[in-house]
N, C-alpha and C positions, 0 to 999 in steps of 0.2 A: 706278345706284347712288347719288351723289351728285346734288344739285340733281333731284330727281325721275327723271334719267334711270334708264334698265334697259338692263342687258346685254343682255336681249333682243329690243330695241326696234332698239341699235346694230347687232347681228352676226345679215345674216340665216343663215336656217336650212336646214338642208336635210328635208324635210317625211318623209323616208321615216326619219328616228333623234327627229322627234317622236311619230311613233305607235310607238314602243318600249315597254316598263316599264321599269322602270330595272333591273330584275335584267337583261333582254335588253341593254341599252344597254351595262353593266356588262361582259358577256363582250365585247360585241363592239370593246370600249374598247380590250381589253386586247392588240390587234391593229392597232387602227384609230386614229390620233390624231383623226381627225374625230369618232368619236362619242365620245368624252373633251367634244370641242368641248360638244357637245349638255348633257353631265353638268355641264361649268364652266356654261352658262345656266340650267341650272336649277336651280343652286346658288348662285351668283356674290353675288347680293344679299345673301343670307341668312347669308353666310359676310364679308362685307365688314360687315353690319351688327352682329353679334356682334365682330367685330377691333376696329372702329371704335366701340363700346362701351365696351369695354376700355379703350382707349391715350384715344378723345378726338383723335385728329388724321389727318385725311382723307388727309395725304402717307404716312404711316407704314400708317395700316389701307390703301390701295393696298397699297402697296408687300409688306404681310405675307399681303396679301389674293393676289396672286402668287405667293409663293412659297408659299403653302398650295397652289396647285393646280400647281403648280410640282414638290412633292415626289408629291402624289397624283398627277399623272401617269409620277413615275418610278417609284414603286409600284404603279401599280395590278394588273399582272402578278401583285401577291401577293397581293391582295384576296382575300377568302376572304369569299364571300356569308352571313351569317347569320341573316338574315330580316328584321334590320334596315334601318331607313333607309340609303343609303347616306352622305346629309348625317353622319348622328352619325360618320362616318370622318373625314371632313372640319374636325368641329368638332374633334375630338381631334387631327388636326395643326396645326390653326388654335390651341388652346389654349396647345399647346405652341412653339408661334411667337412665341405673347403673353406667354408666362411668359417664354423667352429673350430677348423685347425688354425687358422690366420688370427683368431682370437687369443687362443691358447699362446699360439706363440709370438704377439706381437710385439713381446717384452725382451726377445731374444734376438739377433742379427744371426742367421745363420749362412756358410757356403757350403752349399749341396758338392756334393764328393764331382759331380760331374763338371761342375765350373772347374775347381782343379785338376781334374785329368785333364780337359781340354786347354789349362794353360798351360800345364808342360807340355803339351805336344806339338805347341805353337814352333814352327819351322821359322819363321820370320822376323824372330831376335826376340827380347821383351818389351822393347818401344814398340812393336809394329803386333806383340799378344793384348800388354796391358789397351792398346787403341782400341781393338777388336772386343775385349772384354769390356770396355767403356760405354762402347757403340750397342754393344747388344743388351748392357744393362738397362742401357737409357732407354731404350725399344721397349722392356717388358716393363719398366717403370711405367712407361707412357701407357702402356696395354693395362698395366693393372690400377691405370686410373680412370680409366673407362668406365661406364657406367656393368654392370654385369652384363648385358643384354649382347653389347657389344664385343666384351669380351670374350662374349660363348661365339656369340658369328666368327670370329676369326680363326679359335680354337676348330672352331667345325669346317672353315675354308682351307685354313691352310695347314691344322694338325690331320684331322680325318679326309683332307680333300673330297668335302664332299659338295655337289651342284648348288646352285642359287634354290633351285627346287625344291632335293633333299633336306637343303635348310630350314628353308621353309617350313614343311610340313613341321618337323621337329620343334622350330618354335612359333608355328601357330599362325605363322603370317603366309602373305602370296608371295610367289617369286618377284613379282614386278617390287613389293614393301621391302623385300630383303637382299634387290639390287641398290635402292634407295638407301638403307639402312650403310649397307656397306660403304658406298662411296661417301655418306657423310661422316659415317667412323674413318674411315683415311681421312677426309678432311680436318677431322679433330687430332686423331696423330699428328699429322704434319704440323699444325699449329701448334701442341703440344711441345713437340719435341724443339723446332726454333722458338721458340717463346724460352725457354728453358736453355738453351744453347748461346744466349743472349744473355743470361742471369751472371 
């Protein structure tokens, strides 16, 4: 997850719930807390990296990054297979995890420990850190005024890199909706950001 490692690297596996599909995986979860095991690795990253987009701080996206699969495995019993991904269940209790911590804390200003290491290690004076931290603020300002929908496309383009396709399927639209989608989400950034840059 963090610092390059992967859940799947840390927790071995047991080789007979990787050769599953995940609709197979899915029932057999719903009995077995080991193949839940299997469904949390091959989700784990992908659901910590969308959190961890969000909020900005490694202790908090842990920590929500738990109890997302925390409540998926006290539901899964009610899972109802749709053809979908099973991830997009995941993002949907992961979402709403994030919107209840952004509640919680919206009465607080906080700097995530990682904005600060990253300005001390700024090589290029503090005129040329504080810019860079300016620039990137106004970016995720802009992104976290997105509508959520679009939020998550970007989180999944450019955190998880994953295709117009894989997007796709995850939220439910065709690729061709979700090339469309994206280029009018950059269109609203850009406007966003000069609009703002002009105030």
């Amino acid at each position: 997850m963090r610092n390059g490692e992967s859940q799947e690297a840390a927790i071995p596996r047991d080789r007979s719930y990787m050769e599953l599909t995940e609709s197979q995986l899915i029932e057999l979860a719903k009995a077995d807390p080991e193949a839940f095991g299997e469904l949390y690795l091959r989700n784990a990253d992908r659901i910590y990296n969308y959190i961890y987009y969000r909020i900005g701080n490694v202790a908090d996206a842990e920590d929500l990054t738990a109890h997302t699969f925390h409540q998926a495995l006290g539901n899964i019993g009610r899972y109802v297979d749709q053809g979908i991904p099973f991830a997009a269940w995941l993002y949907r209790i992961a979402h709403n995890l994030v919107a209840n911590h952004h509640r919680a804390r919206s009465r607080w200003k906080l700097t995530s420990l990682e904005d600060l290491e990253l300005a001390g290690k700024a090589a290029d004076g503090p005129e040329r850190s504080a810019e860079t931290r300016e620039k990137q603020r106004a970016l995720w300002s802009a992104i976290r005024r997105q509508p959520e929908e679009r939020q998550r496309l970007l989180i999944l383009k450019f955190a998880d890199r994953l295709s117009n396709d894989e997007i796709g399927r995850l939220m439910g639209r065709t690729e061709s909706s979700i090339k469309s989608l994206y280029f009018r989400t950059l269109k609203s950034l850009r406007a966003d950001l000069e609009a703002r840059e002009w105030q």
